[in-house]
N, C-alpha and C positions, 0 to 999 in steps of 0.2 A: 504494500500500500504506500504512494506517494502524498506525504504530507509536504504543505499544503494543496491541493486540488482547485486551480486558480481558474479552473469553469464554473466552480461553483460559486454560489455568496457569499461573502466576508461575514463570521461571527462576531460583533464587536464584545467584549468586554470592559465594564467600567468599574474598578471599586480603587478604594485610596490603599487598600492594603496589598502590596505585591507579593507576598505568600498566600494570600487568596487569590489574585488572578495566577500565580505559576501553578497551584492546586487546581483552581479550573479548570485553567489548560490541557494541564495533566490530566486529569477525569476525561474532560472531550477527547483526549486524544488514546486513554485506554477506549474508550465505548466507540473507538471508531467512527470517529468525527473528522473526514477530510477540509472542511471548509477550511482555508484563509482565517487566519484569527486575530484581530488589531486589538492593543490592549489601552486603557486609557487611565489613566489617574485620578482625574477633574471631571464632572462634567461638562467644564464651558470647553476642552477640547473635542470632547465625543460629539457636542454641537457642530463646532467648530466643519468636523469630519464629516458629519450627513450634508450638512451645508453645500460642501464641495463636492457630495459623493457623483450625482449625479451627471456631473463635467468632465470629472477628473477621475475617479473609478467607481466600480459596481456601486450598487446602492446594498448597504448589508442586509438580510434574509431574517437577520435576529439580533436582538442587543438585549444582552444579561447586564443587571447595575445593580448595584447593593443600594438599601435606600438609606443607609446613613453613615455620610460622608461628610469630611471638612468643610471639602470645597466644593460645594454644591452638593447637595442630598438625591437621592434618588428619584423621589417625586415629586422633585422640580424638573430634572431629567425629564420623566414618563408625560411629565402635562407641558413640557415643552415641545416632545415630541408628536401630541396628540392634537395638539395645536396646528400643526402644520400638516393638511391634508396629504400633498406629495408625500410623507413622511408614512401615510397611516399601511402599507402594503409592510411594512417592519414591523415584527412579532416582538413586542417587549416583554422578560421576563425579569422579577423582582429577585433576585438570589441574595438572603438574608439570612441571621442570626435569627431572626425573628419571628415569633410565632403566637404574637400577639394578634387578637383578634381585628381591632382596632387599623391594624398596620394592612392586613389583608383588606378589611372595607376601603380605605384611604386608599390602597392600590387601583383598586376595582373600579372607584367612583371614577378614576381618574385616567382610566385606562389601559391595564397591565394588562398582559396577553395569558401570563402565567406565572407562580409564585413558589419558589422553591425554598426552602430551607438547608442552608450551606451543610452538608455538600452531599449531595445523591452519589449513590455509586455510580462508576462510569456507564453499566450495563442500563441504568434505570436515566441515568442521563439520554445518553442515546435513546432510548425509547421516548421521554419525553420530545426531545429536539424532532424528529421522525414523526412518532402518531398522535401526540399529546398528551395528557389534556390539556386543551386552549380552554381559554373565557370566552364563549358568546359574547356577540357582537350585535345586537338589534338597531337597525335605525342610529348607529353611533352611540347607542348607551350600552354598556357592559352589563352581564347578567353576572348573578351569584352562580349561573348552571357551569359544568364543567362538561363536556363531550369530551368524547370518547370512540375511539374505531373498534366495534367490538363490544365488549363486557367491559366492565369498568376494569381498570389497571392497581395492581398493590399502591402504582403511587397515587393514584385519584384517591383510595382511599385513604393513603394517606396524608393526602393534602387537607381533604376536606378534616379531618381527624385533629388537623393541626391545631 
């Protein structure tokens, strides 16, 4: 398997901690994750990057962001990016400490594609990335439902569980 696979779409990752995005990484790349993977620190560079994506290379497929961060937090990130229609074809997932109820609503109102709790095995990674669960998307408002391809997955279960 050649990693990166530069047909595909760039993964982005954002968190301030760099042994969480090398552990990320790591994980996507045991579950067999070919995509391109850009890493960011900030949110106002991950901006910075979809901004120009479109000109200057692919537009990413997906952006993982931790939502609490220094320099800029996550769900300023997720409602910056939902803001901008061009933008809404990018799958945002929340990858967090966090497993507060509160912090799920606050994703959901405002967005997120999907919400993971740091750090899925790389097998349950890869399935997510691949078949889901996504958040429903009605009319531009986000449901509380989770799909699924199939029977519900150990991880739907155990998201909703969270």
């Amino acid at each position: 398997m050649n990693f990166p696979d530069a047909s595909l779409p760039p993964i982005l990752l954002v968190d301030d901690s760099d042994d969480d995005i090398f552990f990320l990484r790591h994980r996507l790349r045991s579950g067999g994750i070919t995509n391109p993977i850009v890493t960011f620190s900030a949110t106002a560079d991950a901006l910075a990057y979809l901004r120009c994506a479109p000109v200057e290379r692919p537009m990413p497929g997906l952006l993982f962001t931790d939502i609490r961060m220094p320099h800029g937090d996550g769900f300023s990130l997720i409602g910056a990016i939902r803001s901008r229609p061009e933008w809404d074809p990018v799958k945002v997932v929340a990858i967090t400490c966090s497993n507060d109820p509160r912090d799920l609503q606050r994703a959901l109102r405002i967005g997120v594609d999907g919400y993971l709790i740091k750090f899925p095995t790389p097998d349950l990674l890869a399935d997510f990335i691949n078949h889901g669960p996504w958040f429903a998307r009605t009319g531009g408002i986000r449901e509380a439902a989770v799909t699924t391809i199939g029977s519900v997955s150990p991880f739907a279960s155990r998201l909703l569980c969270a």
